[in-house]
C-alpha positions, 0 to 999 in steps of 0.5 A: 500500500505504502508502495502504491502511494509512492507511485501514485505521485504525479507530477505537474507538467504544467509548471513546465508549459510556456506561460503567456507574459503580462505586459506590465504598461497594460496595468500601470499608466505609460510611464515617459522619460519626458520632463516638462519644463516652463519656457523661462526656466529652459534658457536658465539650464541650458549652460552647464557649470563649469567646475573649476578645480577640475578644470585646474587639475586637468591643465595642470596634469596636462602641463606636467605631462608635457613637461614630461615628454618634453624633458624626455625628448631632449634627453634622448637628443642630448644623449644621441648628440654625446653618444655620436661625439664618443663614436667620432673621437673613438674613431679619430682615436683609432685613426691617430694610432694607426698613424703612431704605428705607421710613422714609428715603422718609418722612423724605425726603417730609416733610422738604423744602429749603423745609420745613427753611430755612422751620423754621430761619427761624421757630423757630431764628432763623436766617437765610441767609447774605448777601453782607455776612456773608461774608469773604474771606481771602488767604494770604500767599506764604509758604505753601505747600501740600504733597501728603502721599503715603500708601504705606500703611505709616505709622499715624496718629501717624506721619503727623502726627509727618511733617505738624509736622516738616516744617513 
């Protein structure tokens, strides 16, 4: 018995059915966006207030941002300039060194050992040194030779003021 009530439960189809829409402007009086405003007031509202502040905010964000892109671009041309000067003296730099070498390889092909003493010999009168011209000293036993060690601090007048005291 129990089962059959179980399964004697029907469903309603009908919540299912398509249902027919009720205009909702049948019932209530058409409703318009349509204001109705007096012929004088009319000319009163036509112009809008104008706020101020914003107005001012908006020239002066405009002004900073100007400002802005301006500084940017003349830093951009500024730094394009300086780059371009770097280039041209890196430029001007490796051509004066190819020079260096070039006129150094010229004076070292003309300008030879023999060349040298040959021109010493004949328009400066000078001549080598021989064995007799040379003279041989010797130091006494007293002298002693000492190793100046530099840790980098002392100037050089403090290393010659430490060279004459301790002698």
């Amino acid at each position: 018995m129990a089962r059959d009530k179980l399964n004697a439960e029907a469903y309603d189809l009908s919540l299912f059915e398509p249902q027919k829409k009720v205009n909702k402007r049948e019932n209530k009086k058409e409703k318009t966006n349509l204001i109705k405003i007096n012929a004088s007031e009319s000319f009163k509202n036509i112009r809008k207030k104008i706020n101020v502040a914003l107005a001012v905010r908006l020239a002066v964000c405009t002004a900073l941002a100007t400002a802005v892109a301006a500084w940017m671009v003349c830093n951009y041309v500024s730094i394009n300039e300086l780059t371009q000067e770097i280039n041209d003296a890196q430029s001007s730099l490796i051509h004066q060194s190819n020079l260096e070498a070039e006129y150094q390889l010229r004076i070292d092909s003309k300008l030879t050992q023999s060349e040298i003493q040959k021109y010493a010999e004949q328009n400066l009168g000078m001549s080598q040194v021989k064995n007799a011209q040379k003279r041989f000293i010797s130091l006494s036993d007293g002298d002693i030779g000492e190793v100046i060690r530099d840790d980098g601090k002392n100037t050089v007048l403090e290393s010659l003021k430490g060279i004459f005291t301790h002698s």
